[in-house]
Every structure is written in structure tokens, then in C-alpha cells.
C-alpha positions as CSV (number, residue, x, y, z in Angstrom):
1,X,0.0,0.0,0.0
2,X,1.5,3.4,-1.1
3,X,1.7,6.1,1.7
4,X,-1.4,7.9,0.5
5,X,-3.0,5.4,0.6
6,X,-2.5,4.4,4.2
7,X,-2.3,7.5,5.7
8,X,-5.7,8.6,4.1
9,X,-7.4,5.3,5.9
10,X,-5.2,5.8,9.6
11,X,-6.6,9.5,9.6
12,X,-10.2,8.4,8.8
13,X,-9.7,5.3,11.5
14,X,-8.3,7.5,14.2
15,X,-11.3,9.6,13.9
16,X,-13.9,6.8,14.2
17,X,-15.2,7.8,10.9
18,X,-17.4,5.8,8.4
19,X,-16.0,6.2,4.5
20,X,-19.2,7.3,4.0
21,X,-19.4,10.1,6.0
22,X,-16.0,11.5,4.2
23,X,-16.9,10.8,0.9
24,X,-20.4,12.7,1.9
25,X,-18.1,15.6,3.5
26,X,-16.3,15.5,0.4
27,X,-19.1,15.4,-2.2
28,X,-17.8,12.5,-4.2
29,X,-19.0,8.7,-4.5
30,X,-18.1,6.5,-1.9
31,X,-17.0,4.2,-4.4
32,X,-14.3,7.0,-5.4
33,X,-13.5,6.9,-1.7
34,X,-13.0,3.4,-1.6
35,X,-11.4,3.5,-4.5
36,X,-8.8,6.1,-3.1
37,X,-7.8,3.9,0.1
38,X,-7.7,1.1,-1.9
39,X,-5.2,2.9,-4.8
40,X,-7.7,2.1,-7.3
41,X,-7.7,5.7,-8.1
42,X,-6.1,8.7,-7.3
43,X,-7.9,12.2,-5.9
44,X,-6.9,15.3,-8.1
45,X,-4.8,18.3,-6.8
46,X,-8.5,19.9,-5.9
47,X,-9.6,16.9,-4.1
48,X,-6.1,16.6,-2.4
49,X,-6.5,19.8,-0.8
50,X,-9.9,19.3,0.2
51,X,-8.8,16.3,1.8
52,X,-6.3,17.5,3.3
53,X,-8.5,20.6,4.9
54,X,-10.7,18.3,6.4
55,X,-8.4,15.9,8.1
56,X,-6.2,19.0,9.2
57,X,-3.0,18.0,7.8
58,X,-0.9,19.3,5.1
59,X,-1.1,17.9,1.5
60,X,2.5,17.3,1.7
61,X,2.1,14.9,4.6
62,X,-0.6,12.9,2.6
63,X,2.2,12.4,0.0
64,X,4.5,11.2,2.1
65,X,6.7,14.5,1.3
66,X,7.0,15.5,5.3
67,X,5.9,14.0,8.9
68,X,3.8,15.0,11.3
């Protein structure tokens, strides 16, 4: 599993929350969540960010690019 990939599902995990409710958050198919934490498919620069906003951390860290 890439680090996207992983880190996306620990943040959603450590907040107890359904993919469901973040792909409803995000206003995007939960199948195109899934498909996210599974690297099926990978969120644009848009949807990176707005990922990123909601799970307070930095789009770098979601890369991989830098630590908490």
C-alpha cells in the first residue's frame, strides 16, 4: 500500500469515521473513496486539498513528502 493510501485510511480510522461520511463531507461517490484507500484511483490536486483541509493535515504529509 502506497503512503497515501495508508495514511488517508489511519486518519479516517483515528477519527472513528465511516468512508461514507468523508466521501459525503467530500461530495464524491463512496465508491471514489474506496477506490482512493484502496489505490484504485487517485484524488486530483483539488480533491487533495480538500482532503487535506478536512483531516487537518498538510497535502504534503498525505504524500508522504514530510511528517507530522
Amino acid at each position: 500500500m502506497k503512503i497515501f493510501e495508508r495514511r488517508l485510511k489511519t486518519l479516517r480510522e483515528e477519527k472513528e469515521l465511516a468512508k461514507t461520511t468523508v466521501a459525503k463531507f467530500l461530495g464524491i461517490a463512496e465508491g471514489t473513496y474506496r477506490a482512493y484507500e484502496s489505490g484504485r484511483s487517485e484524488p486530483s490536486q483539488e480533491m487533495l486539498v480538500k482532503i487535506a483541509r478536512y483531516f487537518g493535515v498538510s497535502v504534503s504529509y498525505l504524500l508522504g513528502e514530510e511528517d507530522i
